[in-house]
Every structure is written in C-alpha cells, then in structure tokens.
C-alpha positions, 0 to 999 in steps of 0.5 A, spaced: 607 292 578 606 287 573 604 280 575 608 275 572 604 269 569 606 263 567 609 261 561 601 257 557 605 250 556 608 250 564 601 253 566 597 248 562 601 242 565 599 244 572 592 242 571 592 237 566 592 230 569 597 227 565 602 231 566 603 228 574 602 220 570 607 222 566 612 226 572 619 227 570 616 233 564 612 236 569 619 237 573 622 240 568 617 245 568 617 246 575 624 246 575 624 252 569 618 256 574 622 255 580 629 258 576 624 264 573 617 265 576 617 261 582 611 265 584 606 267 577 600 266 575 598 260 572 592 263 567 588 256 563 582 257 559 578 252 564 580 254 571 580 261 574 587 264 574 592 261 581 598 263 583 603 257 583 607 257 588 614 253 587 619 254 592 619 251 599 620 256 603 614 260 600 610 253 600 612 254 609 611 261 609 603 260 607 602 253 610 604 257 618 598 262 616 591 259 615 588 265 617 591 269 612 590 263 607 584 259 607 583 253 606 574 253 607 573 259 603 574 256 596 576 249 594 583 246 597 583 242 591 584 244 583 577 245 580 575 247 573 570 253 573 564 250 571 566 244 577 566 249 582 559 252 580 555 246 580 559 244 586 556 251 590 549 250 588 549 244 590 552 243 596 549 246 603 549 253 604 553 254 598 560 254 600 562 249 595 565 242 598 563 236 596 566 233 603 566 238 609 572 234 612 578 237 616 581 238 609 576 244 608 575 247 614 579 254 618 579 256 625 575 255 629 573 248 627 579 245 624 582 245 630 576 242 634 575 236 630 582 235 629 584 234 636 578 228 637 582 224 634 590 227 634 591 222 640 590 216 636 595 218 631 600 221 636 607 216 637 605 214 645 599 210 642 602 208 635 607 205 639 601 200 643 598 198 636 606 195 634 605 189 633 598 189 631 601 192 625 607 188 624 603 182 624 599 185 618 605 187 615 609 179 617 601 177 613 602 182 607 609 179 605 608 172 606 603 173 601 607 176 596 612 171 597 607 166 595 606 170 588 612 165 585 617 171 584 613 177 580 608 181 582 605 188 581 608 191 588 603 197 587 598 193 586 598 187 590 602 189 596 602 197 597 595 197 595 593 193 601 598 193 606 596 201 609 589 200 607 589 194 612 592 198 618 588 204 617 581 199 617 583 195 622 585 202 627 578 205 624 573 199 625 572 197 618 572 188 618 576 186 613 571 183 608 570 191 606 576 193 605 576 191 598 570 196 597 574 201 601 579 201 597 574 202 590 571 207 592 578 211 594 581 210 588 575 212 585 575 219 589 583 220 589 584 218 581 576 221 578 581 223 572 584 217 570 580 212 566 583 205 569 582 208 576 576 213 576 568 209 577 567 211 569 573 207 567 573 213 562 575 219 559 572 224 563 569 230 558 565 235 562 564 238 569 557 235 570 560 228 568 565 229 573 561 231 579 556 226 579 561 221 578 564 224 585 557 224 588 556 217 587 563 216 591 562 220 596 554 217 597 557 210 597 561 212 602 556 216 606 551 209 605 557 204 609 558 209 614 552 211 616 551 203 618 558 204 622 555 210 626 548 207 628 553 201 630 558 204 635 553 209 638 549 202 640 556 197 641 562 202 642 569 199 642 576 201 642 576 204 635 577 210 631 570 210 628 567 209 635 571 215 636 568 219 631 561 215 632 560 217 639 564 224 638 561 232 640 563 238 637 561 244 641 557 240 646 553 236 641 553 231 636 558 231 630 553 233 625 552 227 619 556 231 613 563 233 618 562 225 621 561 222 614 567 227 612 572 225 618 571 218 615 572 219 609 578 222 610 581 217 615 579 211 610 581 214 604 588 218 606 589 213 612 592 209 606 593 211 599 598 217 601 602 211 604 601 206 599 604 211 594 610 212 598 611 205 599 612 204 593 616 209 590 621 206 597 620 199 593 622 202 585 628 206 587 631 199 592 629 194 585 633 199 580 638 200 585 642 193 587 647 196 591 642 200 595 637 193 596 644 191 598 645 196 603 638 195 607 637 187 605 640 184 612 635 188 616 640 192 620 641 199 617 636 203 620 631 205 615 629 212 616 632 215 611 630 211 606 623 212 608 624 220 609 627 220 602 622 216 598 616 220 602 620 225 598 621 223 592 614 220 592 610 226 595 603 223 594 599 229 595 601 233 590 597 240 591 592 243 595 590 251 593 590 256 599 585 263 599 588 270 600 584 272 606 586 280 605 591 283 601 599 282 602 606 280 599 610 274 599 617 274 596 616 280 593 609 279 590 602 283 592 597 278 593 590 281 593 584 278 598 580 273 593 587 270 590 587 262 590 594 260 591 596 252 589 601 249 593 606 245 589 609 240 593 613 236 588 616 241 586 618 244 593 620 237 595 625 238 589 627 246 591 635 247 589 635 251 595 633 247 600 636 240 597 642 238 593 642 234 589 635 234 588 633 229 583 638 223 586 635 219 591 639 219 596 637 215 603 643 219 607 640 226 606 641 229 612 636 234 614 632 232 609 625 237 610 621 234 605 613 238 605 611 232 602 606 232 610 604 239 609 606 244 614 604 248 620 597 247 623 594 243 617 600 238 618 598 230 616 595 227 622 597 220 620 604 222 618 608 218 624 603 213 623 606 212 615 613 213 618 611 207 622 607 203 617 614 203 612 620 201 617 616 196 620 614 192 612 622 194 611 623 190 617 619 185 615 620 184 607 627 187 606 631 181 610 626 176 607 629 177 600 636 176 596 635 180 589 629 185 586 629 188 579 623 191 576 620 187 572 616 192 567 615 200 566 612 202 572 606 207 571 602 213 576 596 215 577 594 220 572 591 225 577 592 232 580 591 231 586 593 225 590 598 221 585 603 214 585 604 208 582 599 205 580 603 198 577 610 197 578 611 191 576 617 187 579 622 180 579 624 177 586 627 172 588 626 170 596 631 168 601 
C-alpha cells in the first residue's frame, strides 16, 4: 500500500508558526486534508516526516489508546530534527524532554502524579473556591471599566483574570504574577518575536533551546524557593501539595516537581485566556449575540463550550506508535509520530454542522479542544467555571461592545489565541 503524503503547501503550513497566527488559511488547508488525506504523511525538510491526523474520530481513536500511542517515547510537541537532537543529549537519560511533566509521561507514571493533584481541579472542590474566583473576576472587571471604554481585552483582561486564579489556587503571591506570566508566554510563544524572550525572529535549533532553557531555569529558580517553603510552612495550596507530595513512597524527584508546577503555572491560565477571549471576539462582532447574553440571564454554557471550540488553544500534541497497527484503513508502523490537529478536529463536517459558524446553541457540542481519554485537561471544569463566572459578572455590567482594531494570534504551533483584541465599550 502506498502512503499518502500530504500535498508540500499543506504539509509546510502545519509546522510553520505563522500559518496559526494568521488561522483561517491554515483551515482551508485542513479543510482540503480532511475532505482528501485526513490521515497523510506531512514530509517537511526540517522535521521528520508525521502523519497528520484530521478527523475527530481519528483524533478519539488514538487519544483512548496511550499504550498504543505514546506520549514519553519522543517529543509530545512539534520539533525541528536538529531541536530534537540537541534536546536528547542534553537532557537526563537522553530521553528528549526539556520538561518531564504529565505532558511527557505514559503508564505507569502518568496516572500516579496525576491523581496527587486530580481533586483539586474536580467540580466538588472547585465549587469551595467559587467565590474566591468570583472576587478576582468581580476585581478584573471593575479594572477594566476603569480603562475609560477601550482597551486590549487579551492583553488587559484575558491575560491576567485565569493567571490570577490559578496563582492564587497554586500559592503564588500576587506581586509575581506578572513574572509567571512572562516567562509563560515565552515558554508557549518561543516562535513569536513579540512574545518570545529574544523578542526576535528565531533562526536556528541551537538559538531556540537555549532560549527555552533560560525559561525553563527561571522557572526551576522561583519554585525550588516555593518548595523549600512549603516543605518548612505547609498551607491549604496546590504547591504545598506538589512540595510535600510522594511517588512510590518517596519524594517527587526535583525535575517532575518543577515540571508539575510548570504545567499548572503555565497551562492553568493561557489556554483560558485564549478562550476567553475568542468568547469576547465573537460577542463584539455580533451585537444581537451580546444582546442575547447582556442581562445576565441566558445561561452561558453554550456559549462557553463554543468559544472553547472555536478557540481551541492547544493546537497539537504528537503521539508515538508503540507497535505496528492500522487506523482508518491505513498501516502505522511502530516509531510513527502522529500530530493530533485539534483545530481541525474541532471543525470536523462529520461531527459539526455548520463548522465554521459560531454558534453558542450547538447542541452536542463534542469539541476535543481538552483532549481526550486519559490525557484529558485536568483543569478543564476549572476553565468551564473561571468563563461562566467573568460572564456573569461583566456581561450585565455593559450596554454595547465592538472591536475597536484587527485582533491578532499568537504565532505559535503549539498553544495559540489572541495576543491583541482591541475593543470599544460602553458601560452600564
């Protein structure tokens, strides 16, 4: 049988960072591999050859099977070929992850640092810190109110609402939020050159990892203080949890702790931010939806559910094939890499109609913009909450929205959004 490889312009796209800032291209090409190739080969000069995985039930099929498809075994994220190699040899036990955090682990590890925290982010405990989270949101929207009718909703008011929720869950004090934010966004966005820490164009592997280790050490730096703190001074936080937390009747070893962190500090927030936002974009180009929601008294969910949908933040991971197989009528040899495209998924004809309409009464609305199976989102009904609550609490408080410039993304393959949406309100 002969394997089908991708068309170059389409295969190009996929790894090229300015294809997601610029979005609806990008879906014209997935669109065009759903409707022909949804499971091809993506051959690209830099990267060794991926199958390109488009359709939502392909997506399920190998999220439900993580021995079958890995996640340790190679990166679980796009990487060049000369990244991946310097990574290998620089990392412990050269297994090739800069961060070894739930991400970046299978059975049976994964499932044994997950559940130290899976309660925490559960909706019986969530619903303890309600209130403390509508506070911050009550907080967030009486600041933006005070920007005198315009400001850059991503920045001013998606950025900082879920990064102050998470740090507070996480035990960060609120005079480092602003650094935890930083170094996210330069973690997440390392190919955008207004994001990334060069604040340049990235031109070579070498250039980009180490770039990443200085994030990665900052962040190692400010949490081996928070460590030694909460094993000295526990309290009622997640990083006393992760701090004082054991694996196998012994300590969390300091590289998986600073990855757990890492992955709530950084995850915890941009992912909702991105969301939140995409909520915000579609309500201001559409008055009569804004209407809809203005009084406070349609119930949000949809509408949440939808701009998770049409957001859909993280925008890939890679599996590896643990053996020889077959999906959707293709052979997968052990040693494949396989990139789950979830924005295309999330836009499958299959499963939505009407894919390309935002439309808050879709009703199911199966969007895989979490993940699926046992590498589901652990914070997914935290972000769910953190969205109804800032609707509830700013929606009422305003009589009109409309953007106010041309709102832009994040040039990333990875975890993507707004970074600017500019926007004119007027206030009850």
């Amino acid at each position: 049988m002969t394997m089908p490889i991708l068309p170059t312009d389409i295969a190009a796209a996929l790894v090229d960072p300015k294809a997601y800032g610029e979005w609806n291209g990008l879906h014209e090409k997935y669109s065009w591999a759903r409707a022909n190739m949804p499971l091809a080969i993506a051959e690209n000069e830099r990267f060794d050859p991926f199958w390109a995985v488009t359709k939502h039930a392909d997506i399920l099929e190998i999220s439900k099977n993580n021995v079958r498809f890995a996640s340790a075994v190679r990166s679980p994220t796009l990487v060049d070929r000369d990244a991946e190699a310097l990574v290998k040899a620089i990392t412990p036990n050269h297994d090739g992850h800069l961060i070894r955090s739930l991400v970046q682990m299978d059975a049976p590890d994964h499932m044994k640092y997950r559940l130290l925290t899976q309660s925490w982010f559960m909706p019986k405990n969530l619903r303890t810190i309600e209130a403390r989270i509508r506070e911050i949101a009550r907080d967030t929207v009486e600041k933006m109110l005070a920007m005198g009718g315009e400001c850059d909703f991503a920045k001013d008011v998606a950025a900082y609402y879920p990064l102050h929720v998470v740090m507070n869950i996480l035990g960060v004090p609120p005079e480092d939020e602003p650094r935890m934010l930083m170094l996210t966004q330069q973690l997440f966005g390392p190919t955008d050159p207004e994001i990334n820490r060069a604040r340049a164009e990235i031109v070579s592997a070498e250039q980009a990892i180490q770039m990443l280790q200085f994030v990665i050490a900052d962040f190692e730096t400010y949490f081996a203080a928070i460590t030694a703190d909460r094993r000295a001074h526990p309290r009622d936080d997640l990083a006393t949890v992760i701090a004082t937390g054991t694996i196998n009747g012994a300590p969390i070893p300091d590289r998986e702790a600073n990855g757990y962190y890492m992955i709530v500090a950084t995850a915890g927030h941009d992912t909702t931010s991105a969301s939140t936002a995409g909520a915000i974009m579609e309500l201001a180009k559409n008055p009569a939806l804004f209407a809809r929601y203005r009084d406070g008294t349609a119930d949000t969910a949809g509408l949440i559910e939808e701009a998770i949908r049409w957001t859909t933040p993280v925008q890939h991971f890679l599996r590896t094939a643990t053996e020889d197989c077959e999906l959707s009528g293709q052979k997968i040899a052990k040693g494949d890499w396989l990139m789950l495209c979830y924005p295309s998924g999330n836009r499958d004809e299959a499963v939505f109609e009407d894919p390309f309409t935002f439309n808050p009464d879709r009703t199911p609305n199966n969007q895989i913009a979490f993940g699926f199976g046992g590498h589901v989102c652990l914070g997914q009904h935290l972000a769910r909450m953190e969205m109804r609550i800032l609707m509830e609490e700013l929606l009422p408080r305003l009589k009109s929205i409309e953007l106010a410039g041309e709102p832009a993304r994040v040039e990333s393959t990875f975890v993507g959004g707004l970074k600017r949406l500019p926007i004119r309100f007027e206030a009850n």
